[in-house]
N, CA, C, O and CB atoms as a CASP TS submission, in Angstrom:
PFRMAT TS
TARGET T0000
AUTHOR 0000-0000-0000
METHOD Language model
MODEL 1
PARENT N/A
ATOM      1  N   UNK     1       0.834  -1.183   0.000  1.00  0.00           N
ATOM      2  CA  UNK     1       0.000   0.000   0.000  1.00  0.00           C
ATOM      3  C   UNK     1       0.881   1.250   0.000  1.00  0.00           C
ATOM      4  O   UNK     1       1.611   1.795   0.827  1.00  0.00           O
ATOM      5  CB  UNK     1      -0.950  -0.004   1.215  1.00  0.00           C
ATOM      6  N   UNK     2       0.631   1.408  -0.863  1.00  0.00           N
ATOM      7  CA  UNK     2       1.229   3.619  -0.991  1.00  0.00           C
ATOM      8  C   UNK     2       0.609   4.844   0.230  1.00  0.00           C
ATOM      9  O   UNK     2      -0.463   5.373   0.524  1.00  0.00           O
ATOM     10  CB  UNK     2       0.240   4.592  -2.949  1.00  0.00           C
ATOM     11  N   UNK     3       2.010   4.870   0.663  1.00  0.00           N
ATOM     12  CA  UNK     3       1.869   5.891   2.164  1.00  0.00           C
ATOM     13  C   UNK     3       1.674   7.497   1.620  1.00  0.00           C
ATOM     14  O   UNK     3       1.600   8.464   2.379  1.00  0.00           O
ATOM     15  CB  UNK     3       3.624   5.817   3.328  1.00  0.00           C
ATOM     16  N   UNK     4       1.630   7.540   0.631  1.00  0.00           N
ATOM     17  CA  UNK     4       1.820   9.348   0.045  1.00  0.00           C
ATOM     18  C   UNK     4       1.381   9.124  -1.312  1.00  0.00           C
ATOM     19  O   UNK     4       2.161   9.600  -2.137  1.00  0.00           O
ATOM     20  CB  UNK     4       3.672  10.197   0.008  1.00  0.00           C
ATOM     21  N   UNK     5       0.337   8.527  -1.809  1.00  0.00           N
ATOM     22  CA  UNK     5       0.591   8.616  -3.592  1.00  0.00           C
ATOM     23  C   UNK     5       0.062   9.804  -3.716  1.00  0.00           C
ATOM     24  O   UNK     5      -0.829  10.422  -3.132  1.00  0.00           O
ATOM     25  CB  UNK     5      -0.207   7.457  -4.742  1.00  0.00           C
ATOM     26  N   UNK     6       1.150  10.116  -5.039  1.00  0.00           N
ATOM     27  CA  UNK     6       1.579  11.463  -5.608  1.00  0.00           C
ATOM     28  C   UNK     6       0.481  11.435  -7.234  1.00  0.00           C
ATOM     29  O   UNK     6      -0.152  12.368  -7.726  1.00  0.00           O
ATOM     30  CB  UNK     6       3.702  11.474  -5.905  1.00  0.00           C
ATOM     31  N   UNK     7       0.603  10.097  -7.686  1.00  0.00           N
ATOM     32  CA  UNK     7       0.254  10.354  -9.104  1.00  0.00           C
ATOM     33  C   UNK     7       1.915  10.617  -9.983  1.00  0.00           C
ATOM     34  O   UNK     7       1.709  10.475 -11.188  1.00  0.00           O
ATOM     35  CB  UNK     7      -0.929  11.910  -9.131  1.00  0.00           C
ATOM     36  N   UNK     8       2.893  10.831  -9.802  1.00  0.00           N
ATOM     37  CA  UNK     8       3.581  10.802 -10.691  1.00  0.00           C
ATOM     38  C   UNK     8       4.309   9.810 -11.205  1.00  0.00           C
ATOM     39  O   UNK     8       4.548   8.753 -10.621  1.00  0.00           O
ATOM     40  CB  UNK     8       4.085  11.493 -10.533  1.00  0.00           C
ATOM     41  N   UNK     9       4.707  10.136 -12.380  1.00  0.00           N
ATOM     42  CA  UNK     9       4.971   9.285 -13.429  1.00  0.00           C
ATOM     43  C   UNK     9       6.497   8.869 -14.140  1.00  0.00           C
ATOM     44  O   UNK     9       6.410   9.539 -15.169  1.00  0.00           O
ATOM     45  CB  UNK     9       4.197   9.850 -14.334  1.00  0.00           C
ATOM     46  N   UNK    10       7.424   8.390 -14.198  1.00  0.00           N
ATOM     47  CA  UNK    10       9.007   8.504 -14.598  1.00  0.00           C
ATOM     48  C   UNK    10       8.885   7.584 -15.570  1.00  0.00           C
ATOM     49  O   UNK    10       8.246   6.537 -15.670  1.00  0.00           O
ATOM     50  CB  UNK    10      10.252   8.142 -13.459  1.00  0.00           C
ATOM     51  N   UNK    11       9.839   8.351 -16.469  1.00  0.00           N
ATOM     52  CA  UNK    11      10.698   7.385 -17.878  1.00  0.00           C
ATOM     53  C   UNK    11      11.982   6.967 -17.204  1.00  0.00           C
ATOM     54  O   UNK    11      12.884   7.794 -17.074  1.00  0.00           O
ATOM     55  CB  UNK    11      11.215   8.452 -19.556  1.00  0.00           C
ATOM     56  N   UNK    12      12.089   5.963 -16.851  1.00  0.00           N
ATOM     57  CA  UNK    12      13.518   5.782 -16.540  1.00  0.00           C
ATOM     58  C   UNK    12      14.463   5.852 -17.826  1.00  0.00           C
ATOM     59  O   UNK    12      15.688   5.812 -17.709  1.00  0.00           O
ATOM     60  CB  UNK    12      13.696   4.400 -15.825  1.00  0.00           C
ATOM     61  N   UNK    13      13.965   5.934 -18.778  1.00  0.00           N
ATOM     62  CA  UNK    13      15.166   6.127 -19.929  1.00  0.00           C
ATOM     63  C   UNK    13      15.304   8.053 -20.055  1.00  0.00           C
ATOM     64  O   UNK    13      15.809   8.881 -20.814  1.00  0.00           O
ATOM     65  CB  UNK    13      14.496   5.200 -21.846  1.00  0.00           C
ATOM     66  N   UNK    14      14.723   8.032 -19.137  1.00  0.00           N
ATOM     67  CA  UNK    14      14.888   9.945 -19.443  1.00  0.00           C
ATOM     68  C   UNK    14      16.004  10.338 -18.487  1.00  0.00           C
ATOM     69  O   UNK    14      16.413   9.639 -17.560  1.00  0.00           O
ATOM     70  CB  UNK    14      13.242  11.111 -18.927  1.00  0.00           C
ATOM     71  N   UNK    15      16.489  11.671 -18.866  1.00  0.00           N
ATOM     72  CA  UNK    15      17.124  11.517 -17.556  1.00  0.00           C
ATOM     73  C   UNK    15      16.815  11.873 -15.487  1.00  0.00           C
ATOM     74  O   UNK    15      17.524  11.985 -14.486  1.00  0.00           O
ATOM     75  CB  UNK    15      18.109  12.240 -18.035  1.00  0.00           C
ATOM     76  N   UNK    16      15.227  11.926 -15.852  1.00  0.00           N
ATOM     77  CA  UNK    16      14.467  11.396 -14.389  1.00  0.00           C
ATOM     78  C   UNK    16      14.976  10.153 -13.661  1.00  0.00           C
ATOM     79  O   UNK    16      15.290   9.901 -12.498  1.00  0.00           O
ATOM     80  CB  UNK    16      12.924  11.010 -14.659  1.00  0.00           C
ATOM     81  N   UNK    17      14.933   9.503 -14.769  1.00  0.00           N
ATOM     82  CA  UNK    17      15.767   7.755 -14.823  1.00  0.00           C
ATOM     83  C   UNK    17      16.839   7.974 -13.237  1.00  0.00           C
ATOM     84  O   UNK    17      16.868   7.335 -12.185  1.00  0.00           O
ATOM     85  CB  UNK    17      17.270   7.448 -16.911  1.00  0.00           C
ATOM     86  N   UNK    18      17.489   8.986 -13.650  1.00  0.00           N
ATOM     87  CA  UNK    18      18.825   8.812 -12.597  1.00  0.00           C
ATOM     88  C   UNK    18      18.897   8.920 -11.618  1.00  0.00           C
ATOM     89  O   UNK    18      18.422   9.908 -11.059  1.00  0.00           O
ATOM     90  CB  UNK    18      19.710   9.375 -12.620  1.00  0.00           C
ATOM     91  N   UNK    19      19.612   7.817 -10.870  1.00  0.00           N
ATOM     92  CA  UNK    19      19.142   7.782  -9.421  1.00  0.00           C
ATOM     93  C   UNK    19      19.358   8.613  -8.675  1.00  0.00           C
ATOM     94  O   UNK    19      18.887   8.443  -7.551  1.00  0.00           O
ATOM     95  CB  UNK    19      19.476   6.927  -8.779  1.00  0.00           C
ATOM     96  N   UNK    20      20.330  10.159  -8.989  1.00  0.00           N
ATOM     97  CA  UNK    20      21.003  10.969  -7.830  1.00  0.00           C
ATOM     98  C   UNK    20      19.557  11.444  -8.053  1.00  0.00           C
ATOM     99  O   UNK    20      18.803  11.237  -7.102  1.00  0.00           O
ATOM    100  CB  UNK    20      22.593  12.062  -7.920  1.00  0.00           C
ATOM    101  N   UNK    21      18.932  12.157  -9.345  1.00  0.00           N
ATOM    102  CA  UNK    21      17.856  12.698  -9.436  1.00  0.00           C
ATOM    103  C   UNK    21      16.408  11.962  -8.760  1.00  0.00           C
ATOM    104  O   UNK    21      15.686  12.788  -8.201  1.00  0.00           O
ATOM    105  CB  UNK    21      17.853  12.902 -10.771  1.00  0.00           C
ATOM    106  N   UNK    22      16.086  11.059  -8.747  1.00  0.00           N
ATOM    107  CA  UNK    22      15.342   9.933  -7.805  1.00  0.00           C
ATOM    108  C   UNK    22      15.244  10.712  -5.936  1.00  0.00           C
ATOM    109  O   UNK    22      14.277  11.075  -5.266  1.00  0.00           O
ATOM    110  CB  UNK    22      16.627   8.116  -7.879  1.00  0.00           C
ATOM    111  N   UNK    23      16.803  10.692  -5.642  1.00  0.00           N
ATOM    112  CA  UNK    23      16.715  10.277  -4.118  1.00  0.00           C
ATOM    113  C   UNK    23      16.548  12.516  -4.285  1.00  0.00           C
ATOM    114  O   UNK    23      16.021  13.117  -3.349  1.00  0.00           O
ATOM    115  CB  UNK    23      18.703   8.988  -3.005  1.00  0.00           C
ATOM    116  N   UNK    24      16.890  13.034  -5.101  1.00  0.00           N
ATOM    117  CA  UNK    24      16.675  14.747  -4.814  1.00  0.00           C
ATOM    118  C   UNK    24      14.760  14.689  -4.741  1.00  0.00           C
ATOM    119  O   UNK    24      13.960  15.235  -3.982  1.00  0.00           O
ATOM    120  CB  UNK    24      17.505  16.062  -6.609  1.00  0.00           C
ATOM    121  N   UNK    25      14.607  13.861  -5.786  1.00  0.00           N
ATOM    122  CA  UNK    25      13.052  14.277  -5.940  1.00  0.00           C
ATOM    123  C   UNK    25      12.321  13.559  -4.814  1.00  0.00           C
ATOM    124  O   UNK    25      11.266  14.089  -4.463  1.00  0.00           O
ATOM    125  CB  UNK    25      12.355  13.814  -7.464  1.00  0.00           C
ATOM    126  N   UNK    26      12.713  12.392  -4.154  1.00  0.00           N
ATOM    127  CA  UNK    26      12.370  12.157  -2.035  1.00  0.00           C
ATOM    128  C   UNK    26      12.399  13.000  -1.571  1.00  0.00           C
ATOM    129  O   UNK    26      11.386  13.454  -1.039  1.00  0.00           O
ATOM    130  CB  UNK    26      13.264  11.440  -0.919  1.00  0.00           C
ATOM    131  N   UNK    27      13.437  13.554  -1.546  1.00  0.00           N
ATOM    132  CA  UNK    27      13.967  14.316  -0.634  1.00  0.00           C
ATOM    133  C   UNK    27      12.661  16.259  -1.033  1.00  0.00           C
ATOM    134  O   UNK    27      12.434  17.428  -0.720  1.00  0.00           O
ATOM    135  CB  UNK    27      16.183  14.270  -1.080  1.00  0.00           C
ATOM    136  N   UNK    28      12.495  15.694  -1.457  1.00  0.00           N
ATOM    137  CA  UNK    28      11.853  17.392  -1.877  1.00  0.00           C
ATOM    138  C   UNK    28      10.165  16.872  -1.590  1.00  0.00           C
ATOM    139  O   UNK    28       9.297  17.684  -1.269  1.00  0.00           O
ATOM    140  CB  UNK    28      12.243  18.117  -4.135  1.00  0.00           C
ATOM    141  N   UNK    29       9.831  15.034  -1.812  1.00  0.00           N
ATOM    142  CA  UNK    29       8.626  15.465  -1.568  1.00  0.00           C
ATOM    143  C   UNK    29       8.284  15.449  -0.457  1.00  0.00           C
ATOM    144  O   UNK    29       7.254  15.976  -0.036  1.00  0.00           O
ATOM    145  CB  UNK    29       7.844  14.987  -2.129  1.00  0.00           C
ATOM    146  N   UNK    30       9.446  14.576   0.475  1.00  0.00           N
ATOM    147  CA  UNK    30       9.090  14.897   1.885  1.00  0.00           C
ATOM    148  C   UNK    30       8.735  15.848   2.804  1.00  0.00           C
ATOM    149  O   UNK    30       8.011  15.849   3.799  1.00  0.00           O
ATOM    150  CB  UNK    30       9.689  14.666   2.319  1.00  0.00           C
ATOM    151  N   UNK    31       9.746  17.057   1.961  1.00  0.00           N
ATOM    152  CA  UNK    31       9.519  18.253   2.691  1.00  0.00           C
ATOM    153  C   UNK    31       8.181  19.268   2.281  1.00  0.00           C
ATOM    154  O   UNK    31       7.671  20.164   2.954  1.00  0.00           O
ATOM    155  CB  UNK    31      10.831  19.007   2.529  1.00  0.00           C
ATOM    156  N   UNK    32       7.720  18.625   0.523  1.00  0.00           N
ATOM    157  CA  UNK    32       6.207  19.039   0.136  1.00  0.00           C
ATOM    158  C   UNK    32       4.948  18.640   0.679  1.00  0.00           C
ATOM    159  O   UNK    32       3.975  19.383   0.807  1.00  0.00           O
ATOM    160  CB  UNK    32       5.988  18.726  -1.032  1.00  0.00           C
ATOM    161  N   UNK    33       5.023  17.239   1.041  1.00  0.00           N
ATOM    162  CA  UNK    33       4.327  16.721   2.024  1.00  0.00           C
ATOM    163  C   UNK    33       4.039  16.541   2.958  1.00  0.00           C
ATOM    164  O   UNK    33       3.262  15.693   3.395  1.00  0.00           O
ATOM    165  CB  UNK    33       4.266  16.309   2.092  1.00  0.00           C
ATOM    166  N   UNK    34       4.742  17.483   3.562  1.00  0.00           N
ATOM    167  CA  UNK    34       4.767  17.417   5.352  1.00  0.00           C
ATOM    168  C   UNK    34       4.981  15.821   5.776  1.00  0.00           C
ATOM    169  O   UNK    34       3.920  15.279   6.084  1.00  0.00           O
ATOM    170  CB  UNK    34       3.017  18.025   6.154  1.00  0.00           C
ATOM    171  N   UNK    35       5.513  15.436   5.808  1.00  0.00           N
ATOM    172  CA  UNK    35       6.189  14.001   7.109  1.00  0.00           C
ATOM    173  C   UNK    35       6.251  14.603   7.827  1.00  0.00           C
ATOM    174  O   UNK    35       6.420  15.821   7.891  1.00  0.00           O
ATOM    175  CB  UNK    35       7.596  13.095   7.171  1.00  0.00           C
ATOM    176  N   UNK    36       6.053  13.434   8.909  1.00  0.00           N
ATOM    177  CA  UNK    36       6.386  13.870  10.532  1.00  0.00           C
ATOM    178  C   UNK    36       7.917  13.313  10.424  1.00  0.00           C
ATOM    179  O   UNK    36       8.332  12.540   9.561  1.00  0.00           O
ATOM    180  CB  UNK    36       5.249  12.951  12.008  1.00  0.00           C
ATOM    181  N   UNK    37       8.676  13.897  11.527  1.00  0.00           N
ATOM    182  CA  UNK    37      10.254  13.305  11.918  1.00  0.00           C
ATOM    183  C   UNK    37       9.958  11.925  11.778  1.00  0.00           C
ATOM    184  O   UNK    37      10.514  11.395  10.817  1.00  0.00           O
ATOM    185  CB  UNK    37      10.947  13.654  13.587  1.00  0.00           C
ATOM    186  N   UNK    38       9.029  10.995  12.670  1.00  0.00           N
ATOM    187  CA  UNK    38       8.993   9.710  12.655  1.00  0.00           C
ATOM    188  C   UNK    38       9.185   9.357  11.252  1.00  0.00           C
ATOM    189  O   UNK    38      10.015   8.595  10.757  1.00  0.00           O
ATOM    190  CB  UNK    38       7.822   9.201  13.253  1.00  0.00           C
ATOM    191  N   UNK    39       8.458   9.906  10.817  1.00  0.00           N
ATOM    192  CA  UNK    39       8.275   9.071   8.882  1.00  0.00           C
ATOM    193  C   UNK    39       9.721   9.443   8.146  1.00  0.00           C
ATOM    194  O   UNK    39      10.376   8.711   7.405  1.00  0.00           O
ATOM    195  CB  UNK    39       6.611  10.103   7.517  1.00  0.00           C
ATOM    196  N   UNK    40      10.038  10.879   8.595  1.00  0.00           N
ATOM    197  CA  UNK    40      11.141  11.025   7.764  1.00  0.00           C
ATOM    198  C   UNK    40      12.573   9.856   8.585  1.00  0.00           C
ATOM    199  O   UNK    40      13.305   9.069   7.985  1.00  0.00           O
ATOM    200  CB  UNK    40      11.489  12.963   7.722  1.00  0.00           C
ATOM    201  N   UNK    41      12.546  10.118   9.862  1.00  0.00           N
ATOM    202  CA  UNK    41      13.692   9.286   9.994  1.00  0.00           C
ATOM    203  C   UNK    41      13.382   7.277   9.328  1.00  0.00           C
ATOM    204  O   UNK    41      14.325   6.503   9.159  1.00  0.00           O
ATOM    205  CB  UNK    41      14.034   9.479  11.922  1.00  0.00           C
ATOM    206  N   UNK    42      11.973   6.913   9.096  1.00  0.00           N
ATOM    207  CA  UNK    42      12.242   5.825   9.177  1.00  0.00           C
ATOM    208  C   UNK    42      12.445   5.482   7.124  1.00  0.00           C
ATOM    209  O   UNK    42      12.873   4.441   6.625  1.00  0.00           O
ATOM    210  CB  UNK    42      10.966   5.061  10.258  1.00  0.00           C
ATOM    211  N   UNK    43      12.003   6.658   6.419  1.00  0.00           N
ATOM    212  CA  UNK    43      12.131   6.601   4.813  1.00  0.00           C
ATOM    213  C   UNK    43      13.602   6.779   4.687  1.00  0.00           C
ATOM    214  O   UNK    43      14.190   6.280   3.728  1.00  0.00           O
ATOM    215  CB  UNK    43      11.238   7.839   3.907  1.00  0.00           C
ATOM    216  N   UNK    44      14.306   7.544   5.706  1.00  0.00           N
ATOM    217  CA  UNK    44      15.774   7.573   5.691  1.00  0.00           C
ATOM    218  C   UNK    44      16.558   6.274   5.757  1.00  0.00           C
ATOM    219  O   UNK    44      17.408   5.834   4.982  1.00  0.00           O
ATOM    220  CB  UNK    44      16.195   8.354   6.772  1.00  0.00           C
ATOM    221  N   UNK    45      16.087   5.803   6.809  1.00  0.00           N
ATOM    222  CA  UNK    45      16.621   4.470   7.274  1.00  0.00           C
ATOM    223  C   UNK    45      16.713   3.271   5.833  1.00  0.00           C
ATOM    224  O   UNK    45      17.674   2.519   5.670  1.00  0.00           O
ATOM    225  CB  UNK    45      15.431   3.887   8.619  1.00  0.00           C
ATOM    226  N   UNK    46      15.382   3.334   4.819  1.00  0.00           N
ATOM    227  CA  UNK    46      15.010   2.464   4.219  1.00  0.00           C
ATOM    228  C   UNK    46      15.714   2.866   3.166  1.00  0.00           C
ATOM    229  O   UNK    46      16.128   1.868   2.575  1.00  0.00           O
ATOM    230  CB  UNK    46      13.744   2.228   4.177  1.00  0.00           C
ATOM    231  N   UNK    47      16.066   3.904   2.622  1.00  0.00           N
ATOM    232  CA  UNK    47      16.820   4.834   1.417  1.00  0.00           C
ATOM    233  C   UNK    47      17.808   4.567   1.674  1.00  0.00           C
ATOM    234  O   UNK    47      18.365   4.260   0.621  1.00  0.00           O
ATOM    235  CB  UNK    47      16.763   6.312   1.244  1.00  0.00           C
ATOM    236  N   UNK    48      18.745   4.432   2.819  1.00  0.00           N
ATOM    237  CA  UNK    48      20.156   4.203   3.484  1.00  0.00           C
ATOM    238  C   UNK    48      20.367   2.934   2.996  1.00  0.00           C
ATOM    239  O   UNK    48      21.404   2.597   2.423  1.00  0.00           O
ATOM    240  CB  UNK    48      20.287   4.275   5.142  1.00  0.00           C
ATOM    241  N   UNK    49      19.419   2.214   3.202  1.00  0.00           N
ATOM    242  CA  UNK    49      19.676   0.077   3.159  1.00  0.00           C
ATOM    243  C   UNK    49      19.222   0.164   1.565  1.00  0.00           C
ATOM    244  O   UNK    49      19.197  -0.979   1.107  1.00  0.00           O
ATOM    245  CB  UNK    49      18.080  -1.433   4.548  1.00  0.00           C
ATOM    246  N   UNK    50      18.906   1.021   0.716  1.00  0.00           N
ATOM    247  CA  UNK    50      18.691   0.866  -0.426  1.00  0.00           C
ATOM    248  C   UNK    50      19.910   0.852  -1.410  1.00  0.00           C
ATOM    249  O   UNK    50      20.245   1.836  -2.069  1.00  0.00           O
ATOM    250  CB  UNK    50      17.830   1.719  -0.654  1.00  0.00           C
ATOM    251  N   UNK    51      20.738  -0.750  -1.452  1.00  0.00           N
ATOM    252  CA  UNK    51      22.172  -0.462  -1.893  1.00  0.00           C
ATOM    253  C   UNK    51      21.712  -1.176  -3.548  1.00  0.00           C
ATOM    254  O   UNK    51      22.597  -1.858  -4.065  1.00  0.00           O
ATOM    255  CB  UNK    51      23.697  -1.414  -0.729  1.00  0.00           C
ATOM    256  N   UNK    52      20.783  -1.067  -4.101  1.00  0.00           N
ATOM    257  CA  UNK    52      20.436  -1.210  -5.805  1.00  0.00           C
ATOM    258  C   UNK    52      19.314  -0.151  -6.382  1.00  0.00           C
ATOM    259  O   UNK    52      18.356   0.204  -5.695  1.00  0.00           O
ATOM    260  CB  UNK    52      19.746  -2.861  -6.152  1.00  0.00           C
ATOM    261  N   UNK    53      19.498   0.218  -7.454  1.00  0.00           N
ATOM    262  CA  UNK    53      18.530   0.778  -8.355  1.00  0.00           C
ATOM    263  C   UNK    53      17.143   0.524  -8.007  1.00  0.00           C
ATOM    264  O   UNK    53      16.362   1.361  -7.553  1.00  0.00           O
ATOM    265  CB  UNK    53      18.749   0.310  -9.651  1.00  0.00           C
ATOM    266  N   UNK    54      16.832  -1.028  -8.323  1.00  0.00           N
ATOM    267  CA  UNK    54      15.866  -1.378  -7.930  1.00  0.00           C
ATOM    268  C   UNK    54      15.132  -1.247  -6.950  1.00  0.00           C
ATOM    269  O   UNK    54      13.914  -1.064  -6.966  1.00  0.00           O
ATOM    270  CB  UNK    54      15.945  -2.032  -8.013  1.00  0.00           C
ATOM    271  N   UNK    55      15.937  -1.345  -5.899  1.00  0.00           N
ATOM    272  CA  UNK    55      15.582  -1.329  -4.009  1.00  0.00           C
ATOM    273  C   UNK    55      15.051   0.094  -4.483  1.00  0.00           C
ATOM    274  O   UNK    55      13.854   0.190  -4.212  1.00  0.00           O
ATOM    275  CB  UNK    55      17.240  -1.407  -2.389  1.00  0.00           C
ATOM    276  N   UNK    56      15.605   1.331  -5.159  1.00  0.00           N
ATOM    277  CA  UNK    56      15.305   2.786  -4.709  1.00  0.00           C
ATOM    278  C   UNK    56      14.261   2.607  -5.144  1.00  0.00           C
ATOM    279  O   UNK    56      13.292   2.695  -4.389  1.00  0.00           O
ATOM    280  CB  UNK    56      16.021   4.059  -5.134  1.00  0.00           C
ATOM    281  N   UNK    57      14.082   2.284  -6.552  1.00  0.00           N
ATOM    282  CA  UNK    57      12.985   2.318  -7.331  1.00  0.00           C
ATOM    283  C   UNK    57      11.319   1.636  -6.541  1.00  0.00           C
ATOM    284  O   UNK    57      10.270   2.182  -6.883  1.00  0.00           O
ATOM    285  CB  UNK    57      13.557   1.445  -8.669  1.00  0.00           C
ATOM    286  N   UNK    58      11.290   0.634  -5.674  1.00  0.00           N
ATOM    287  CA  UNK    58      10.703   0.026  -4.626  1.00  0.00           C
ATOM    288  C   UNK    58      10.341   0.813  -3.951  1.00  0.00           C
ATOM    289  O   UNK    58       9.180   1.223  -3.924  1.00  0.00           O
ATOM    290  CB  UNK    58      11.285  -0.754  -3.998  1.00  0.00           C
ATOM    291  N   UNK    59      11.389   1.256  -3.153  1.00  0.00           N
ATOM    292  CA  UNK    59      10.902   2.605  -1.954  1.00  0.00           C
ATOM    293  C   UNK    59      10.413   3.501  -2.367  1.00  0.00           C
ATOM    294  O   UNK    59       9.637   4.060  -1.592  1.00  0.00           O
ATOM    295  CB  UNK    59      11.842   3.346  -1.181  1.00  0.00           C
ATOM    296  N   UNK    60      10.576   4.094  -3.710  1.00  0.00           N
ATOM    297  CA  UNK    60       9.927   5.242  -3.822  1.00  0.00           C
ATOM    298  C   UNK    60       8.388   4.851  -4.518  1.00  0.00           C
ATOM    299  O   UNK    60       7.480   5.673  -4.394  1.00  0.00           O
ATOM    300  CB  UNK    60      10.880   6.269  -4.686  1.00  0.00           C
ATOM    301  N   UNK    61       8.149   3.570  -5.246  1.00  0.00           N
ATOM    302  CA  UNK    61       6.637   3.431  -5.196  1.00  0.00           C
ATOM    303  C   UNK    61       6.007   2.937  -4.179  1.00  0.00           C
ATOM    304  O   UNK    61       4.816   3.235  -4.089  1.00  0.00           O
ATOM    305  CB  UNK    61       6.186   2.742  -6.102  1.00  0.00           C
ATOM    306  N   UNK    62       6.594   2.069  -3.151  1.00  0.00           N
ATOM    307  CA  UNK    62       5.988   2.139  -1.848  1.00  0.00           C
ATOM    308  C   UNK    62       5.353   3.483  -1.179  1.00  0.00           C
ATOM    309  O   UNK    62       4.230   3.746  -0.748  1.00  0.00           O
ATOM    310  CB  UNK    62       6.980   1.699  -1.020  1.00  0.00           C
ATOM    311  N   UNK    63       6.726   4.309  -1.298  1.00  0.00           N
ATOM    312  CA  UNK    63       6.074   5.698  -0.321  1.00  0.00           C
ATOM    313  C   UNK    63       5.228   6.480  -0.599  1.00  0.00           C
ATOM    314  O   UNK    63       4.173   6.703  -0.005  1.00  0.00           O
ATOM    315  CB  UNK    63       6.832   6.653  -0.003  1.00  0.00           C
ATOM    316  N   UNK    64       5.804   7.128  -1.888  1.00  0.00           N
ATOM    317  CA  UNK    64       4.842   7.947  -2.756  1.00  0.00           C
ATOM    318  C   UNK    64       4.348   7.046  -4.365  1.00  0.00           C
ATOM    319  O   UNK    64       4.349   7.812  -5.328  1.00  0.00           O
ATOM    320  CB  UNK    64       5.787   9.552  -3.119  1.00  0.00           C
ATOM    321  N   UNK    65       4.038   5.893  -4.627  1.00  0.00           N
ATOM    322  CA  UNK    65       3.621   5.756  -5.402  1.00  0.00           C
ATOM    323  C   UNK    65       3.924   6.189  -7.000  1.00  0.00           C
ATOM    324  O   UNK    65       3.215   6.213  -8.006  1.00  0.00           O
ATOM    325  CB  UNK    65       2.897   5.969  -4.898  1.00  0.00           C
ATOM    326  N   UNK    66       5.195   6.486  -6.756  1.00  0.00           N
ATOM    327  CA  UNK    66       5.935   6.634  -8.320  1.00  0.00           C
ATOM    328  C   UNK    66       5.858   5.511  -8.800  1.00  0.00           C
ATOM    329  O   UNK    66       6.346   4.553  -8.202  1.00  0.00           O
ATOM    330  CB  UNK    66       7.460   7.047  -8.471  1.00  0.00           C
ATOM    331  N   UNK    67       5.127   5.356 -10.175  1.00  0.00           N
ATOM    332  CA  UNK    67       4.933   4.912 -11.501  1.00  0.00           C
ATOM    333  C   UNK    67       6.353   4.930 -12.395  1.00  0.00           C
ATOM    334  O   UNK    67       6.866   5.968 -12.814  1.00  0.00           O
ATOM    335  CB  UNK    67       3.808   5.848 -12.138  1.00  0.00           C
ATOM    336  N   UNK    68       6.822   3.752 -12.578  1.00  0.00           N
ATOM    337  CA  UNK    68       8.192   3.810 -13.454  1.00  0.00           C
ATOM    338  C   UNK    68       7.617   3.090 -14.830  1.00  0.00           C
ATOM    339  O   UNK    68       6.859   2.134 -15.000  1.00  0.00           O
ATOM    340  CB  UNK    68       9.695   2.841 -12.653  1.00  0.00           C
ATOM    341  N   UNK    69       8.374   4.049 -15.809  1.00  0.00           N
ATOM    342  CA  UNK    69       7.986   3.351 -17.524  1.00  0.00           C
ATOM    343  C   UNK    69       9.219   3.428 -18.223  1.00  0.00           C
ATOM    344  O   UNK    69      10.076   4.252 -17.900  1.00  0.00           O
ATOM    345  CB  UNK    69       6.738   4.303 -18.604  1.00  0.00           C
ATOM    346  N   UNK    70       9.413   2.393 -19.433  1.00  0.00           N
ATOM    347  CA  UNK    70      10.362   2.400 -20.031  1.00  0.00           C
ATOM    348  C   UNK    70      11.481   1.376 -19.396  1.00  0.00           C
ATOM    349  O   UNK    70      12.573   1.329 -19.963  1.00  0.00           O
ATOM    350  CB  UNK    70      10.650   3.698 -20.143  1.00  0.00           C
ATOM    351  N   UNK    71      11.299   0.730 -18.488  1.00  0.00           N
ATOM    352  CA  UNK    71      12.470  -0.074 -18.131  1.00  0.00           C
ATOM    353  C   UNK    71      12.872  -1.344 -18.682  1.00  0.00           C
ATOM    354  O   UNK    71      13.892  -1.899 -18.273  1.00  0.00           O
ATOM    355  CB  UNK    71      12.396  -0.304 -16.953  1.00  0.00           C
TER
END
């Protein structure tokens, strides 16, 4: 189940695709979405143990429900 769906959408062949760009666009919706500390320290925790593409790609449709196309 999606804790924040956003509705948005990524080409991973674009350069959205890229993961530095991925963990900036977390990082920005957390702070658009108001999280509480609890939520932010524990999406931190899970982003930290996220040592593949994939894993990020996971966490971020878990949290907010990013839609990945093109892969």
């Amino acid at each position: 189940m999606v804790k924040y769906p956003t509705g948005i959408v990524i080409d991973l062949k674009s350069p959205q695709g890229n993961v530095f760009y991925l963990i900036g666009l977390a990082n920005r919706l957390i702070r658009e979405l108001g999280l509480s500390a609890e939520e932010i320290t524990e999406f931190k925790q899970e982003q930290a143990s996220a040592t593949t593409y994939q894993t990020h790609l996971t966490l971020l449709h878990k949290w907010f429900g990013i839609v990945f196309v093109g892969e």
